[in-house]
TILOTOR-48093 format. One record per residue (C-alpha): residue in three letters; z, x, y. Coordinates in Angstrom, 3 decimals. Last residue first. Example, Ala and Ser with C-alpha at 12.3 -4.5 7.8 and 13.67 -1.06 7.14 Angstrom:
SER, 7.140, 13.670, -1.060;
ALA, 7.800, 12.300, -4.500;
***
This chain:
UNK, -29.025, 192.620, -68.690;
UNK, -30.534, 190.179, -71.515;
UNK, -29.658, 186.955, -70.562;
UNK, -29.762, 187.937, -66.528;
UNK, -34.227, 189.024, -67.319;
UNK, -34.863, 186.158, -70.069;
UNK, -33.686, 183.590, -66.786;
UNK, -35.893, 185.649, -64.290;
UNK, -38.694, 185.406, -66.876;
UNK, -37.952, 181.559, -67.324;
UNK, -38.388, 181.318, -63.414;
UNK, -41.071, 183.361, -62.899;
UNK, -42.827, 180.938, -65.585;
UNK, -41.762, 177.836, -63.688;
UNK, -43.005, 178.786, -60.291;
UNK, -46.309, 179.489, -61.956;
UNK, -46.693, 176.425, -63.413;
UNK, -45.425, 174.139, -60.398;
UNK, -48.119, 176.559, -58.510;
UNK, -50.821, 175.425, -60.890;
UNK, -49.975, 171.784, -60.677;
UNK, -52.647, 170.503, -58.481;
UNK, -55.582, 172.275, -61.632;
UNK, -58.222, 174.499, -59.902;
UNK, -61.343, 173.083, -60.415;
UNK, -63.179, 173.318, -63.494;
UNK, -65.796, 176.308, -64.326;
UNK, -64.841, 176.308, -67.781;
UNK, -62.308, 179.226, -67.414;
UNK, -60.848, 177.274, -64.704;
UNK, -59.712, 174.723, -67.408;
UNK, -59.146, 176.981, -69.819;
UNK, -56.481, 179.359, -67.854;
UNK, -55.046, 176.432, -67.151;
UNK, -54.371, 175.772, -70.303;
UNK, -53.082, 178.916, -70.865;
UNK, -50.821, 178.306, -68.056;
UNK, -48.828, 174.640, -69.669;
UNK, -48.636, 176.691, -73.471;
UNK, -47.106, 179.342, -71.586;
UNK, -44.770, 177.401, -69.991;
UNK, -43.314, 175.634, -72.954;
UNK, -42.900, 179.076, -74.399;
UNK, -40.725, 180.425, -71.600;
UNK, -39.049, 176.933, -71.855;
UNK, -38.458, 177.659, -75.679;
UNK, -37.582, 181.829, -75.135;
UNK, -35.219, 180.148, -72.579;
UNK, -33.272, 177.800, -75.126;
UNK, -32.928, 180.980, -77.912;
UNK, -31.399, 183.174, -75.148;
UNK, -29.411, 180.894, -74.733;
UNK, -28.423, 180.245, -78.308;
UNK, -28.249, 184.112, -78.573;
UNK, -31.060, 186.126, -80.522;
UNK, -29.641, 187.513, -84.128;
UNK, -30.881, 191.290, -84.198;
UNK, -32.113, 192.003, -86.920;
UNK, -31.750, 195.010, -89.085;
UNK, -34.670, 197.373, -90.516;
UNK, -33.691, 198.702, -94.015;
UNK, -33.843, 202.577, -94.366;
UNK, -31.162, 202.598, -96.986;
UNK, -28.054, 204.478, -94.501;
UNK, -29.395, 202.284, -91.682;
UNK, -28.871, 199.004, -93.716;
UNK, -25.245, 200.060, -95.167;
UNK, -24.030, 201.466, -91.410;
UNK, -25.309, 197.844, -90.131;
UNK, -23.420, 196.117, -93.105;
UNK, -20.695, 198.350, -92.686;
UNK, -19.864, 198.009, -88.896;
UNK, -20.547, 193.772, -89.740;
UNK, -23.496, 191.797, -88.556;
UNK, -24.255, 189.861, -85.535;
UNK, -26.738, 192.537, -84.262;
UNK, -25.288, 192.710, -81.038;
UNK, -22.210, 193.249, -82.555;
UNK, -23.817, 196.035, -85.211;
UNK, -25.271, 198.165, -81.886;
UNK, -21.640, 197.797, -80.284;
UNK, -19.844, 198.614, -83.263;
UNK, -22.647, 201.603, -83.731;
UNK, -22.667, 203.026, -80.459;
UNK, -19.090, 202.994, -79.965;
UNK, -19.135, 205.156, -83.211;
UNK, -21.331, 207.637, -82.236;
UNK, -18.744, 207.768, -78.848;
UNK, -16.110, 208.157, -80.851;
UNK, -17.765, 211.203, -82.311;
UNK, -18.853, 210.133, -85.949;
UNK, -16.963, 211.009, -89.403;
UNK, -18.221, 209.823, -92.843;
UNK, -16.773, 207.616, -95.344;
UNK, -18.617, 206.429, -98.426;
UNK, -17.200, 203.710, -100.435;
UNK, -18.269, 202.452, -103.666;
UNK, -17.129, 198.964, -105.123;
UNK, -20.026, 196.513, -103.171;
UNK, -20.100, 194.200, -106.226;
UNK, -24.040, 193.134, -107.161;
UNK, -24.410, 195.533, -110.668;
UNK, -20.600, 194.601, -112.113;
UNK, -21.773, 191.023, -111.312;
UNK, -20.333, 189.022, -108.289;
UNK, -16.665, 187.591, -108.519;
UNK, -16.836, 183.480, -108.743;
UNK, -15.492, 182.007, -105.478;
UNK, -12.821, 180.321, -105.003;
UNK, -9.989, 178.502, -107.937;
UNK, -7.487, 180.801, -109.480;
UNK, -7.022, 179.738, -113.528;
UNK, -10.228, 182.142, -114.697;
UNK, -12.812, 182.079, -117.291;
UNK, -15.103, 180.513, -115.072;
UNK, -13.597, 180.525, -111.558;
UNK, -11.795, 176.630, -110.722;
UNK, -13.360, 174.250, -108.306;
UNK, -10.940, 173.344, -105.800;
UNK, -10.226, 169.590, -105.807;
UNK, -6.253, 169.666, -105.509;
UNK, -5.859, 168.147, -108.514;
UNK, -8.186, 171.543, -110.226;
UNK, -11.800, 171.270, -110.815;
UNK, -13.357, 171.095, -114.062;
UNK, -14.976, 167.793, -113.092;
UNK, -12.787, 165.775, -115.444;
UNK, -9.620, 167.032, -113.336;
UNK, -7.702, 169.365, -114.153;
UNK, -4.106, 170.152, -113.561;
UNK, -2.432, 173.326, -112.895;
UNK, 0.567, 174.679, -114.436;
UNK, -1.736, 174.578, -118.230;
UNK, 0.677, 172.685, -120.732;
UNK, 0.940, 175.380, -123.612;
UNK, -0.917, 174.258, -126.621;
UNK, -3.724, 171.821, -127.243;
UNK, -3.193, 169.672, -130.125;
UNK, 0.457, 169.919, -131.015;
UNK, 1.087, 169.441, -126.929;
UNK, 3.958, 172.034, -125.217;
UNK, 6.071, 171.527, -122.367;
***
């Protein structure tokens, strides 16, 4: 089907928002909706391939999953010198809190008998609850 004033019909509708029926938003200068293709300078179109001892490279998946990143990315990151992080685990997360929550309970404390103060009731409660956090830190990371 073909309009006088604006050629071919296009196979997929628009919609006044640029987007197509289905509510995809269409590529710029392109009839496939997702996600616009980086610049010529950002796209990641170079490989390198090297080879590693499989246990090199047991090192490295396991190194990059504990990392939360891709092989490459963590390959791509060592290659340029760049420092990755490692992404701490929800738990992990939770007991760094309560480790925290502790702390902030000893150090003040550590102030009160500092001043000269008598020894606070709840000092064993406190100290009972730090070995506890550092025995929960201790199973989350071995």
């Amino acid at each position: 089907m073909t309009d006088a004033a604006t050629g071919p019909a296009s196979a997929t509708p628009t919609t006044a928002a640029g987007g197509d029926a289905g509510g995809a938003a269409l590529r710029p200068g392109s009839a496939k909706p997702g996600r616009p293709s980086l610049a010529v300078a950002e796209s990641r179109a170079e490989r390198v391939a090297f080879r590693m001892t499989a246990e090199e490279l047991a090192r490295v998946q396991a190194e990059a999953a504990r990392a939360g990143v891709s092989v490459s990315e963590y390959c791509r990151a060592a290659a340029l010198g760049q420092r990755v992080r490692v992404r701490s685990a929800p738990d992990l997360s939770a007991a760094l809190v309560s480790l925290n929550r502790v702390g902030v309970n000893l150090n003040q404390i550590a102030r009160t008998l500092n001043a000269g103060q008598p020894v606070p009731m709840d000092l064993g409660e406190v100290l009972d609850e730090v070995r506890a956090a550092v025995e929960r830190l201790a199973e989350l990371e071995g």
